[in-house]
N, C-alpha and C positions, 0 to 999 in steps of 0.2 A: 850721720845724714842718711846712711843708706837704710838705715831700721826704720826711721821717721818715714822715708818713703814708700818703701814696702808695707808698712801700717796704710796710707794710701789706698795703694795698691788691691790690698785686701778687703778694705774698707768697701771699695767699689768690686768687689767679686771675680778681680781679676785672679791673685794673688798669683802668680805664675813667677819665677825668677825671670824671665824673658821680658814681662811686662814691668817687673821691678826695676831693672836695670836701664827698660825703656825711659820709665819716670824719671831714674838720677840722672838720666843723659838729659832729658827733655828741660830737668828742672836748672842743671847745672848751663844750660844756651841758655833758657830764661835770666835767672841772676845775671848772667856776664854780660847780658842785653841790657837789665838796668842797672848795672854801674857803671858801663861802657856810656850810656848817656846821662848817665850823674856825672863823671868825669868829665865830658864833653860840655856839659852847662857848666860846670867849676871854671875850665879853661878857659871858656869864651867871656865868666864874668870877670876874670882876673884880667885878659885882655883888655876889655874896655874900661876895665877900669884903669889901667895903667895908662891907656890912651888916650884915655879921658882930661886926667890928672895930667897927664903932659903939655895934653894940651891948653890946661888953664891955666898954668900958671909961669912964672916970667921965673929966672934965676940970673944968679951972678956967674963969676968966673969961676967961682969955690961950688956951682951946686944948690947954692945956699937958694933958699926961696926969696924973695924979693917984692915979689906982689901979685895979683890975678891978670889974667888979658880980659877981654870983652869976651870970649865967651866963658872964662873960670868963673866972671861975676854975675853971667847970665844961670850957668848952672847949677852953681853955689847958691841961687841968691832961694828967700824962703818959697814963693808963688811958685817956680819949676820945680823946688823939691816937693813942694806937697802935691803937684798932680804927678809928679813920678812913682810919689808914694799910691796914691790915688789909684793910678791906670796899673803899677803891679799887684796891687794887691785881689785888682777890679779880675787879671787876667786870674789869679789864683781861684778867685772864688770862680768865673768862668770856668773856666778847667773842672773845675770837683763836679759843677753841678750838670756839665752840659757833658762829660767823657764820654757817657754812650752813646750821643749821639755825632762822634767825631770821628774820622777816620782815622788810622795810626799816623800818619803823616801830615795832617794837622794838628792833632793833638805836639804831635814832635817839633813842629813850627813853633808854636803857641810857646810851649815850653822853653826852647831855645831864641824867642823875642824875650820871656820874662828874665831869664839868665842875663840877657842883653844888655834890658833896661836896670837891672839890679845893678851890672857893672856899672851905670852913669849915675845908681846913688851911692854905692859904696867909693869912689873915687874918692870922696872926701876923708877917707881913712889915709890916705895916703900926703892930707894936710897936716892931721894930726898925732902920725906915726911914722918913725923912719923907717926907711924902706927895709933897712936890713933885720929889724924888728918884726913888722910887717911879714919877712920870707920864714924868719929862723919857727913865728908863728904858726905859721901854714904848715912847719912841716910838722910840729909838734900835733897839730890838729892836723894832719892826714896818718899822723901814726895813730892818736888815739880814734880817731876815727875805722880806723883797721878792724885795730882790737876789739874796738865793742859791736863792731859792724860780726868780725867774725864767731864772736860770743854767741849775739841774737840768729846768727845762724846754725849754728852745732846744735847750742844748750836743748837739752831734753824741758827742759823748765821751761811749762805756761807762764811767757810775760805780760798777759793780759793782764790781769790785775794790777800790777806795776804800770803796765800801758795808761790805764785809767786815772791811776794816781797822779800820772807825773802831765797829762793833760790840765786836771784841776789846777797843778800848781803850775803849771806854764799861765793859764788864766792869772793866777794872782800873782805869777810874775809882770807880767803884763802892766796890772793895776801898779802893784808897785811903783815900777817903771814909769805910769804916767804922775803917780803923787810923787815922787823924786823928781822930776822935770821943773817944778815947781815950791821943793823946800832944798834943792841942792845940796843933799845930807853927804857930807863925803861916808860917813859909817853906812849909811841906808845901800849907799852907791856900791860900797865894796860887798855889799849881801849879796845886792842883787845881780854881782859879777861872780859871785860864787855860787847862789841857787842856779841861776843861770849853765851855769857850768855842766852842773848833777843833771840837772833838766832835760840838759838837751843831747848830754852821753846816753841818760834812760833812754831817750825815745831814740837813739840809733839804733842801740839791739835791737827795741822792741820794735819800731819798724822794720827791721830787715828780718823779724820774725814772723811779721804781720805780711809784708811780699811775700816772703820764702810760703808763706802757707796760701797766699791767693793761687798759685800756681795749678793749674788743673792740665791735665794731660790732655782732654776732652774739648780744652780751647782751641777754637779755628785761630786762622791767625792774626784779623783783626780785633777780636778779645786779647790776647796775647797780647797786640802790639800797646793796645789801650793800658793794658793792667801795667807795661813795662815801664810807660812814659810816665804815669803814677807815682808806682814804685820808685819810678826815678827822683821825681819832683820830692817826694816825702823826704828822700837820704838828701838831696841838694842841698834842703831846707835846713837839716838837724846838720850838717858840715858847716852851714855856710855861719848859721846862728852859735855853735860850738866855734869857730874861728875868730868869732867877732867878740865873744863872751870873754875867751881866753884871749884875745889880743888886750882888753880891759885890763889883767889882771900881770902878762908879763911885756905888755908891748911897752917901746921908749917911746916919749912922746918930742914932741921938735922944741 
C-alpha cells in the first residue's frame, strides 16, 4: 500500500516521505469512511428486512409459517414489487448521474433510503429461506467479501481489464437471467448461480481498487464525502448481489 502511494505522491511532484505518509494516513480515513457506510447500508437492509418479513407474515406455535397478514399480501403482492423495483433502481441511476451536484449528506440520505427500500424487497428471501441458512449465508459472504475486498486493495495488479470483462458478462448475466424467467431451466438456473458468483467476487476487488484509486489528497471535503458514498454504494452492491448469488447455491429453502 505504502509504494502505491508514494508512486502518488511523486507522480504529483510532491515526493517527500512527509507527504507520503500524509497520503496513507489520508487514504487509510478515506477507505474506513466507505466501508463504515457500506456496513451501515448492510445493516439497515437486513433490518428492514427482517422487520419487514415479521411483519407479514402469521406463524403457529412451532414458528412454522402459516400464512401472510394484510400487509405480507400488500408487499408481496407483484404491483408494490415492481414499483419498489422501479423507485430503487430510479434512485441508483439518480445517484451516478446527479453525484456532483449533491452535497455529502444527501447523497448519504439518498443512499441510506435505497439500503431501506432494498430491505422491503429482499424480505421475501426470508419466505423462501430458513433463517438459519439465510445467517450461516451472510457470514460466508462477509468473509468472502473480506478477502477479495482486501486483494483489490493490496494487489499491485491493474484490475481494469478484468473490471471490463466482468461488466460485459454481468450484462449477459442479466439477459440470462431474464430468458430463464421464462424457460425455468433448473441446469440454466444453476449457471447462472455460479457465473453469478465469479461476477460479482471480480468486481469486489476490482471495485475497491477502482475507490482505492479515486482517492486524491487534493479533495476538499465535499469531493471526498461524494466519492465515499459511491465507493460505498458500488461494495453494497457486489456484497449484497455476492449474498443473494450464494444464498442460491448453499441456502435451505422452507
Amino acid at each position: 500500500m505504502s509504494d502505491f502511494d508514494r508512486n502518488i505522491a511523486a507522480r504529483r511532484g510532491f515526493g517527500t516521505d512527509q507527504t507520503a505518509v500524509a497520503v496513507d494516513a489520508g487514504l487509510r480515513a478515506y477507505m474506513l469512511r466507505v466501508y463504515n457506510y457500506m456496513a451501515a447500508g448492510v445493516a439497515l437492509t437486513g433490518i428492514v428486512a427482517w422487520l419487514t418479513f415479521s411483519a407479514a407474515v402469521t406463524t403457529n406455535a412451532n414458528g412454522a409459517i402459516v400464512g401472510l397478514t394484510s400487509f405480507g399480501q400488500a408487499i408481496f403482492s407483484g404491483p408494490v414489487a415492481i414499483v419498489l423495483f422501479l423507485v430503487t433502481l430510479g434512485l441508483v441511476f439518480f445517484m451516478s448521474f446527479r453525484i456532483d451536484k449533491l452535497s455529502p449528506s444527501t447523497a448519504l440520505g439518498l443512499f441510506m433510503l435505497y439500503a431501506g427500500l432494498l430491505g422491503l424487497m429482499l424480505s421475501s428471501v426470508f419466505l423462501a429461506y430458513t433463517g438459519a441458512s439465510i445467517t450461516r449465508t451472510f457470514f460466508i459472504s462477509a468473509a468472502s467479501f473480506g478477502a477479495l475486498s482486501l486483494y483489490g486493495y493490496t494487489t499491485k495488479r491493474d484490475l481494469s481489464p478484468i473490471g471490463s470483462f466482468l461488466i460485459m458478462g454481468l450484462f449477459g448475466l442479466i439477459l440470462a437471467m431474464l430468458v430463464n424467467y421464462f424457460l425455468k431451466s433448473s441446469g440454466l438456473d444453476f449457471a447462472i448461480s455460479a457465473i453469478g458468483v465469479l461476477i460479482f467476487a471480480g468486481l469486489t476487488a476490482w471495485d475497491t481498487q477502482r475507490i482505492k484509486e479515486m482517492y486524491d489528497v487534493q479533495d476538499d471535503g465535499s469531493v471526498a464525502g461524494r466519492k465515499a458514498v459511491m465507493g460505498a454504494l458500488a461494495l453494497y452492491l457486489d456484497f449484497i448481489n455476492l449474498f443473494l448469488f450464494l444464498l442460491r447455491f448453499i441456502g435451505d429453502r422452507r
